[in-house]
N, C-alpha and C positions, 0 to 999 in steps of 0.2 A: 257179058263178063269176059275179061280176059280169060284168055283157056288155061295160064294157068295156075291163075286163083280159080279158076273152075275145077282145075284139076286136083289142086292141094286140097280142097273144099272137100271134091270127094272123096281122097286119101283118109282125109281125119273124117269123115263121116261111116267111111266104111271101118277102119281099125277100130272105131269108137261102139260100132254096134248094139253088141253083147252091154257094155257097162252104160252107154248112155238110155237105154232102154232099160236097166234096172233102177237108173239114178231116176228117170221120168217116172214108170211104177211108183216109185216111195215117196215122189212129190204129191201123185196123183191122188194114191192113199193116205196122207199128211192133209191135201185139201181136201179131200172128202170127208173128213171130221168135223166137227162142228167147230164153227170159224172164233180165235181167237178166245175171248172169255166164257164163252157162249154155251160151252162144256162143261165151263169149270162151277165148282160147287159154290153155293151161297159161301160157306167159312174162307176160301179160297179167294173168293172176289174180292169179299172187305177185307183179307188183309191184304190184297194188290192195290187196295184207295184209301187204305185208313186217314193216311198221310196226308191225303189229296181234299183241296179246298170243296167248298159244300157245292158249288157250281159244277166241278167237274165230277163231284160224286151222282150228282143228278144225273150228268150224260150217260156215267156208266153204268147208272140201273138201267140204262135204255137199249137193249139190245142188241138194238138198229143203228145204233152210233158207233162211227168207229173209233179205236184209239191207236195211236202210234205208238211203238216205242223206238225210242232213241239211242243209238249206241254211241257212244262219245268217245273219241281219245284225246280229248280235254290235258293238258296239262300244261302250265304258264313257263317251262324251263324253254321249249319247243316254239323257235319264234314261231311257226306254221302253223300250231295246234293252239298259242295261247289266244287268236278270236276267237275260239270258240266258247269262251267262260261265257260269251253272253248269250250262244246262242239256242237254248235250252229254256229260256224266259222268252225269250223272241219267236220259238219254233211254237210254245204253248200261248201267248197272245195269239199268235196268227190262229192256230187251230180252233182255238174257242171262239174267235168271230167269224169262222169258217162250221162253227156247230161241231166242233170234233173236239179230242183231248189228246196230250201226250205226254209220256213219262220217259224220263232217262230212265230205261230198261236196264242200264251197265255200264260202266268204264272200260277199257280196255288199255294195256299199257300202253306208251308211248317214248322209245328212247331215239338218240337224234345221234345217227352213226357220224356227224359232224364233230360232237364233243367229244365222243368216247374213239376217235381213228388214232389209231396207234396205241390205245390203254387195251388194260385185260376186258375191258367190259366191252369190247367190239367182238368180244368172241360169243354175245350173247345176242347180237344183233341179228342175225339169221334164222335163232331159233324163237327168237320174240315175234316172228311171223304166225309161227303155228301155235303159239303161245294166246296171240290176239284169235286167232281164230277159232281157239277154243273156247276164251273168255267172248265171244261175240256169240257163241249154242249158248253159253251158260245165262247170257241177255235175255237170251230169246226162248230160251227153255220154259219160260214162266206161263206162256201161251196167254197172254192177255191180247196180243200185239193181233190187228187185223192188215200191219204193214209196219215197216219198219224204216227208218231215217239215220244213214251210215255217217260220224262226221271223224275225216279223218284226211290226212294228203299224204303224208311223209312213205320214208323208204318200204320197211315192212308193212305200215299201219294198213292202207288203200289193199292191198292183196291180202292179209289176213282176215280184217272185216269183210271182205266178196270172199272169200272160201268160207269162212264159218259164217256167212248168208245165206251161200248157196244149198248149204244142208236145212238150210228154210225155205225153200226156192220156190213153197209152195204161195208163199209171200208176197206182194210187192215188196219191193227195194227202191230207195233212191238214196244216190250218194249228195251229201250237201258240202259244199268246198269251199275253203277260206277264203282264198286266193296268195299272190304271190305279194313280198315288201316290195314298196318303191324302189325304183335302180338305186344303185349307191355306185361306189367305185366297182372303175370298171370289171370284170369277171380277170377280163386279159391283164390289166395290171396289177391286180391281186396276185395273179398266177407267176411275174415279173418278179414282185417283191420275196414271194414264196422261195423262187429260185437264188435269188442273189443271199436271202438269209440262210438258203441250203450252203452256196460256197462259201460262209462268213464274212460277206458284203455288206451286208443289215442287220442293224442290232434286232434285239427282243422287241424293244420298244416300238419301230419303226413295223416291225412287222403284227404284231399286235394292231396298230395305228389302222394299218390297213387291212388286215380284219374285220376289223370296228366299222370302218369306212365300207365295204361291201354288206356283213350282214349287219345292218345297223338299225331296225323296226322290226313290228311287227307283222308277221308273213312267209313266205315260201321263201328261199334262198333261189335266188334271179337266175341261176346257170341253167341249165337245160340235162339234171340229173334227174334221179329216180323219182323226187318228187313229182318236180311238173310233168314228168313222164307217166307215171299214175293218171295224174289227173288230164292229160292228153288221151289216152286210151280208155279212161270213161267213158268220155265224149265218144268217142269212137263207138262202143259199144251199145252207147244208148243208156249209159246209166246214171247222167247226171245230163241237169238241163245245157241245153245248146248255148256256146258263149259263155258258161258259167266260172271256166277254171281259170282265166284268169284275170280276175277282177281284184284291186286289192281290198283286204278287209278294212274295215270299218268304213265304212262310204254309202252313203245312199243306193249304191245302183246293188251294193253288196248284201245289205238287208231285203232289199225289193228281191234279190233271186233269191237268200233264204227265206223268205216267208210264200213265192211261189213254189219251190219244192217242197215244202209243209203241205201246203194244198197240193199240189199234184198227187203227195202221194197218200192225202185222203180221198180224191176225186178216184185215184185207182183203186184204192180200197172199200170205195161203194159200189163201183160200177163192175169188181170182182175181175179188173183186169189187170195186166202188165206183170203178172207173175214172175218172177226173178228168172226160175227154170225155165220161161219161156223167151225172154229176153237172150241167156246166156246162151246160145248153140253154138253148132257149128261155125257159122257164117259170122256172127260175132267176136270166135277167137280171132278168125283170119282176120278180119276187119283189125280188131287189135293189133296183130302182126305186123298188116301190112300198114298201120299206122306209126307203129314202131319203125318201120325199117323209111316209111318216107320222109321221118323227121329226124334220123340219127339218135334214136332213144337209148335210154339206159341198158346197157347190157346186162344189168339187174333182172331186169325184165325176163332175159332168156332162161331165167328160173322159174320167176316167181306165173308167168303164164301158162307153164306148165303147169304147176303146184292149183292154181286156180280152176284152169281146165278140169284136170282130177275130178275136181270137185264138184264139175257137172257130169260129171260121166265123159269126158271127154279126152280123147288121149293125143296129144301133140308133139312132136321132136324138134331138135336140132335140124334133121335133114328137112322138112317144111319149111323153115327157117329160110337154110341154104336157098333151096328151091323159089321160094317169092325173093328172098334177095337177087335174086337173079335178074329180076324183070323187073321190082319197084322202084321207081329214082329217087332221089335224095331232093325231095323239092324244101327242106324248109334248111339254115344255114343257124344254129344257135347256139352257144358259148358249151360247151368245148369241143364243136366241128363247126362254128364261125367266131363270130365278134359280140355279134347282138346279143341280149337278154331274155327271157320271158317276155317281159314288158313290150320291150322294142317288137317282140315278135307278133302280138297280141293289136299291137299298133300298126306294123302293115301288113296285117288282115287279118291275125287268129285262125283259130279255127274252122269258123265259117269259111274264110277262102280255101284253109287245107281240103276241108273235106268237098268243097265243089268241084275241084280240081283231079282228088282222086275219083271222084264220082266219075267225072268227065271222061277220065282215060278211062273208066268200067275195073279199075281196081279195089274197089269198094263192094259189097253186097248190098245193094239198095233196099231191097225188099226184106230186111232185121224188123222186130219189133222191139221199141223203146219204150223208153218209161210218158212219152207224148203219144202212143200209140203206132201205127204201122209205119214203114218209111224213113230212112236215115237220111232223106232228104232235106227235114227239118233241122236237120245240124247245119247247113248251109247256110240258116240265118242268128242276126247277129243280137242281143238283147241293147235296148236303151229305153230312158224314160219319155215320155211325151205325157208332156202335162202333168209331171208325178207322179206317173203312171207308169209300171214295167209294159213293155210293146217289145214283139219282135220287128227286125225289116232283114230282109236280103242282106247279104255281107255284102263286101266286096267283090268284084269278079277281076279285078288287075290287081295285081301286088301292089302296094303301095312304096316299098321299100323291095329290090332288086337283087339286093345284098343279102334278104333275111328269106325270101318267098320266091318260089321259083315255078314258072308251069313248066307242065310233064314235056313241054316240046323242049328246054333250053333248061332242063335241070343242072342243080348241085353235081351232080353224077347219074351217070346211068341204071344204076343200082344201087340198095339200098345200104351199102358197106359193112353189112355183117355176114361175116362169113365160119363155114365149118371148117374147122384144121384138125386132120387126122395124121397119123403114121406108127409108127413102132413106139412111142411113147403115149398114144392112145388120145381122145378125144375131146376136144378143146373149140372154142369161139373166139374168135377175134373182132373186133369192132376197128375198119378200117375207113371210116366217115372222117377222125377228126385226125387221121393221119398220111403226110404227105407220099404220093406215090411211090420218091423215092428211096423213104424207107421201110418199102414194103417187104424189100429183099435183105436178109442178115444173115450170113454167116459165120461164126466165130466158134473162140472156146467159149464152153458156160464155167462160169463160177456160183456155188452148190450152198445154198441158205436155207436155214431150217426159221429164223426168225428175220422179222425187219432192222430191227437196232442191227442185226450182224454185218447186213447190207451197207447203215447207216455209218457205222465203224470202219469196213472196207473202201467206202466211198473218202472218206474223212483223212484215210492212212492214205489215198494213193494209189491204191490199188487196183483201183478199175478205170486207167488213165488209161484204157484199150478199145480197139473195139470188144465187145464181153455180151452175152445171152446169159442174162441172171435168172437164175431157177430157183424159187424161193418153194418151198415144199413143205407137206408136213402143216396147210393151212385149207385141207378142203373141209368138208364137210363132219367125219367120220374122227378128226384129227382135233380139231379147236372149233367148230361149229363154223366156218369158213369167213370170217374176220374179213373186212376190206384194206387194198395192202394200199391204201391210197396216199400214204405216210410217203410212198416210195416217188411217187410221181416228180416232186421238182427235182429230186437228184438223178433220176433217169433223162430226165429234161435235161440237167444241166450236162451230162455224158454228151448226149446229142447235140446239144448245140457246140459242143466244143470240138463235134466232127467225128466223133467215136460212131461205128454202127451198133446199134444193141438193141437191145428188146429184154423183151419179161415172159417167164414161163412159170406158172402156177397152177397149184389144184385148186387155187382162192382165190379171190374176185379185187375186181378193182374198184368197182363202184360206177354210179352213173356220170360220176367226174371223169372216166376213161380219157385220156386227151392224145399228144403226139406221138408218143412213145408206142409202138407195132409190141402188144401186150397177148401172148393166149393164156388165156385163164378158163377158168370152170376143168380145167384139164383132168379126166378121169380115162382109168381107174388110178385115185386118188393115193399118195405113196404111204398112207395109212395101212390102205388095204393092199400092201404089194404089189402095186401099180410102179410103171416104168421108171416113174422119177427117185423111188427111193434106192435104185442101182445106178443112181448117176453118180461120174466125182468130178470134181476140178479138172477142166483143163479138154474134158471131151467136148470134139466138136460140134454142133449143132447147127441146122441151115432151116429155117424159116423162111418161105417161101410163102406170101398170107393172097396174093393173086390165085397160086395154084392149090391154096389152102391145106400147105403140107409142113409139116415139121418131122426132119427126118434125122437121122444119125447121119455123119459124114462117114464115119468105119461101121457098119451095121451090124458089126460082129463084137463093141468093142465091150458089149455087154455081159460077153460072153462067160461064162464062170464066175458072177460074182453074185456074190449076196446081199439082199435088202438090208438096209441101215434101217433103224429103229430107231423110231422118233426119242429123243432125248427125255421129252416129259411126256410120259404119257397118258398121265391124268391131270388134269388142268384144274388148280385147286384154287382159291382165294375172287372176291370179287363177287362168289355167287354161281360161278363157273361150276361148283361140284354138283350144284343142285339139276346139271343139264343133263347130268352124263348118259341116263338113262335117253334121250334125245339124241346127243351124239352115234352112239350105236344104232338108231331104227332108221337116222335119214338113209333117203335113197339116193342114189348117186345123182349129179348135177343136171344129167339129160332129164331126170326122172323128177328133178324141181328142188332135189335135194327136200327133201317133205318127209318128217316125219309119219304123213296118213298115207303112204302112196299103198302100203301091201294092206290096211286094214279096208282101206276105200276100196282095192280092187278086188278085197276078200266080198265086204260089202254089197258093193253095186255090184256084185256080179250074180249072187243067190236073192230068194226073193226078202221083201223089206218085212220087220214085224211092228215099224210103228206102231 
């Protein structure tokens, strides 16, 4: 291994101790119950099959059989999520000629931070993580399940479903994955038209057009955001089959790998292996990590990994982060730190060549157990049909395309461009993959925003014809449930390209759209909670510095005697938004995953379990 992912390895291994050893405990005592229905009482059984056809009520009087449950975040508004309506009759075919059954166990919501970016209802997008993962216990609460079948891809959905699995961990799990739409127009021209109808270039019309013309099917949205970034770090971790994530839906080769993950993860639930708690360790976060930082993932991620981690007893930071950023290169190039798509990328070589590649350098944990059994090896190869038949073979070992795959000797970059920014305004990430060197450095005055429309108005009047450090505040976690300010993006685009230096300083997120603009975000302590940013005003200078990972005051004093601003609204009412507030107040701060369960899990796994 490299020394130091050997090193970080042991860092979170040792911090992790105390809780990952209580979180195994309550797995351990959870499987040493009797497995799945197998406990539960005659009355209890029949009404988990009432419903269920005479054939499958047969298997389930049979002890030795196992049954699935399915958890779905099914809904047809989600181009991502709407294959899945079929695939619940597809997963119970396969099972029943496989001698097994399975029941949709649950729904869990699913909203698409795509439609709601910029409405009230994105302020509900953060807590609809912990939302799903509560609705994914209450699935699985039922205890029929001898293994369970996660189907989900999007922003929160993929990390909710694996934290509220993990508290089954005594489980199998596999995730089963849509896959991504066919390309449509290109990501970079989308992002063109985006801009030009920021400065009143293009009408509604024209820009709609091209909307329509990017997401235009059914599937994943093609850029290289939080979704495909989910389902890249499966793979990594070993929890969905090799080559699965990006396949598009409805397609032969896309039924063949959902009807092999149905069976696989009955063949683990006869043979009593591939347990979730066993799969997720240490060496699998890192694996995640350092699959995140080789491909320019979603800086989403540098939440919702933590928030999951938690969840196996596992405790990980920012500084880890920092620390493999240092050493992991940037071997994959894709829309918004290149050109390419999903697709394109899937095309010269996917995952199978990512993960050979990171093998190779010894930046991988080889030795993880997956949902195929031991060895992250088997990610290496690629799925196709032969003969109508699903068959692995070997990936590729040369990139195909030059532009999108890169090996560790002639990377993207040296490291993997996420970095930690600290200083007197406290704690922040920067994702520096899809931005050019030389806007790495900005110093100017900030101009001080508690909303986006305020930005949108300022930009509109003229106002920020400067160079300018916009600090948009008052959107972390504890304030509006930390909303994506991705609204902002073309008009910070269009600053820069007109020669202005600037940047973005926030307690709230940008999304896995992150692009050119040198952005810190997750920034706590959060100016909710009397954090740095709510003593800022107009016109104070500020110097980002995202190489030496520093955000500083130019006067360091100029702070000096003043008092925190209060947020303007500070109950956030209509929308649905009053029902969170009780959530607003328990999250933990952004290093900490922003999670509403981080103090009850570390109350939890810390004393012993009373399953």
């Amino acid at each position: 291994m490299h020394p130091r992912v050997s090193e970080v390895t042991e860092r979170v291994r040792e911090r992790s101790k105390g809780s990952r050893q209580a979180y195994l405990q309550q797995m351990n005592e959870a499987g040493d119950r009797p497995r799945g229905r197998r406990g539960l009482s005659c009355g209890n059984v029949a009404h988990a099959m009432a419903a269920c056809p005479a054939g499958d009520k047969d298997r389930l009087r049979m002890m030795d059989e196992v049954n699935l449950g399915i958890v779905t975040a099914y809904n047809d508004m989600l181009s991502a999520h709407q294959p899945y309506e079929r695939f619940p009759s597809l997963i119970r075919d396969a099972l029943r000629a496989f001698g097994a059954t399975g029941q949709v166990a649950g729904g869990v919501p699913a909203m698409c931070d795509g439609v709601t970016q910029g409405e009230p209802g994105m302020e509900l997008s953060l807590h609809s993580r912990d939302v799903i993962a509560m609705a994914t216990a209450v699935a699985l609460s039922h205890n029929m399940f001898d293994a369970a079948l996660c189907l989900g891809v999007c922003d929160k959905i993929v990390p909710g479903l694996l934290m509220g699995a993990l508290r089954f961990g005594h489980l199998p799990v596999v995730f089963v994955p849509a896959g991504p739409m066919p390309s449509g127009l290109p990501n970079s021209e989308k992002a063109a038209v985006r801009q030009r109808f920021a400065e009143g270039k293009a009408t509604r019309e024209e820009l709609l057009d091209a909307e329509s013309l990017s997401y235009h099917a059914p599937g994943t949205c093609t850029f290289y955001g939080t979704a495909n970034t989910n389902q890249m770090l499966l793979e990594a971790m070993g929890l969905q089959l090799p080559g699965s994530s990006f396949v598009n839906p409805d397609t032969t080769m896309r039924d063949a790998l959902t009807v092999h993950a149905a069976e696989q993860g009955a063949r683990l639930a006869r043979s009593g292996t591939g347990r979730l708690a066993s799969i997720v360790d240490e060496r699998a976060i890192v694996n995640a990590l350092v699959t995140l930082l080789a491909t320019g993932g979603s800086t989403n991620l540098t939440l919702h990994l933590v928030a999951i981690a938690q969840c196996a007893g596992i405790i990980i930071d920012w500084d880890d982060m920092a620390r493999l950023s240092e050493v992991v290169p940037t071997l994959a190039h894709i829309y918004p730190n290149g050109k390419a798509d999903i697709n394109q990328f899937q095309a010269a070589g996917g995952t199978a060549w990512l993960f050979r590649h990171l093998l190779d350098a010894q930046l991988l944990h080889a030795d993880v157990d997956t949902i195929l059994g031991p060895g992250l090896e088997q990610y290496t190869r690629e799925p196709h049909l032969q003969d109508g038949r699903l068959a692995w073979r070997e990936g590729p070992a040369a990139s195909l395309d030059a532009s999108i795959l890169r090996a560790p000797a002639e990377p993207f970059s040296a490291d993997g461009g996420l970095r930690l920014v600290q200083g007197p305004l406290g704690r922040g990430v920067i994702k520096t993959s899809a931005v050019a060197a030389e806007h790495w450095l900005v110093e100017a005055p900030c101009r001080v925003f508690e909303d986006q429309d305020e930005f949108v108005v300022a930009f509109k009047a003229g106002e920020l014809e400067q160079d300018v450090i916009a600090v948009l505040r008052f959107q972390g976690p504890a304030a509006n449930g930390m909303p994506e300010l991705h609204k902002l993006t073309p008009y910070l685009g269009v600053l820069q390209d007109r020669g202005f230096r600037v940047a973005l300083v926030t307690d709230g997120r940008m999304s896995g759209a992150s692009g050119k603009v040198p952005a810190v975000i997750h920034l706590y302590p959060e100016a909710a909670r009397g954090g740095a940013l709510a003593y800022l005003q107009d016109g104070d200078r500020l110097r980002l510095d995202a190489a030496e990972g520093t955000l500083t005051l130019v006067n360091p004093h100029v702070l000096d005697g003043r008092v925190p601003v209060v947020a303007r609204e500070p109950v956030k009412r209509g929308m649905g938004r009053e029902l969170f507030g009780f959530m607003r107040q328990s999250l933990s701060v952004a290093e900490q995953g922003a999670s509403s369960f981080t103090s009850s899990l570390a109350e939890e796994d810390n004393v012993r379990s009373d399953y």
